[in-house]
C-alpha positions as CSV (number, residue, x, y, z in Angstrom):
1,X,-10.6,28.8,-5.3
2,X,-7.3,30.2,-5.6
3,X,-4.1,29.2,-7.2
4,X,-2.7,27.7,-4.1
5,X,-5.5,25.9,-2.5
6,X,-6.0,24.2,-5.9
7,X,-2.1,23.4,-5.6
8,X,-3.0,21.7,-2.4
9,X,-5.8,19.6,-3.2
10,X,-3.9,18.1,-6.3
11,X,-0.7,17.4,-4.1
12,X,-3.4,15.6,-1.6
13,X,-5.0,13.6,-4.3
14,X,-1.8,12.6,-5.8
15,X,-0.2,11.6,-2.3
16,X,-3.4,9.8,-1.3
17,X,-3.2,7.6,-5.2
18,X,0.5,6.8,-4.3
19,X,-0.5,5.5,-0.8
20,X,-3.2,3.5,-1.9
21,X,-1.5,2.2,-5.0
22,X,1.6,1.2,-2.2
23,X,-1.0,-0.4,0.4
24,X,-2.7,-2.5,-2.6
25,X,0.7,-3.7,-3.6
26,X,2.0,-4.4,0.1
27,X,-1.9,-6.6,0.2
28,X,-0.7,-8.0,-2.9
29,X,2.6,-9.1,-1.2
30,X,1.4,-10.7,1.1
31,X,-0.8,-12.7,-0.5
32,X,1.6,-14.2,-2.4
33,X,3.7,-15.1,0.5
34,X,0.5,-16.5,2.1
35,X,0.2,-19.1,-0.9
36,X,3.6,-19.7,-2.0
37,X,4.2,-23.4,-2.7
38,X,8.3,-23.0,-2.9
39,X,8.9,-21.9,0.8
40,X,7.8,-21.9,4.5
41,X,5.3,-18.8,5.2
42,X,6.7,-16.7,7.4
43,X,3.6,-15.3,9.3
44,X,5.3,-12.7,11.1
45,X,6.3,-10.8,8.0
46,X,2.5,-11.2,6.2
47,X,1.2,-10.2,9.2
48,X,3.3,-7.4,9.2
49,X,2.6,-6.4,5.7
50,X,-1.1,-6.6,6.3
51,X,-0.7,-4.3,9.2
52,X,0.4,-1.7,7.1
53,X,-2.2,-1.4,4.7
């Protein structure tokens, strides 16, 4: 494997961690907006925020 495919597949692997460390957290999110006691849900925006995981 040379120096630059190798290169490549780390860059990959770390882009595709950060994306699904940002999709767990946007999950997370909305969850929290789903079951919060201290305000109206707004189902738009969870809905939103699930669509994008």
């Amino acid at each position: 494997e040379s120096p630059n495919a190798r290169r490549k597949r780390n860059y990959q692997q770390s882009e595709a961690d950060r994306w699904l460390k940002q999709a767990q957290h946007d999950l997370e999110s909305a969850y929290n907006d789903m079951h919060s006691s201290t305000s109206q849900v707004a189902y738009d925006w969870v809905c939103y925020k699930c669509y994008r995981v």
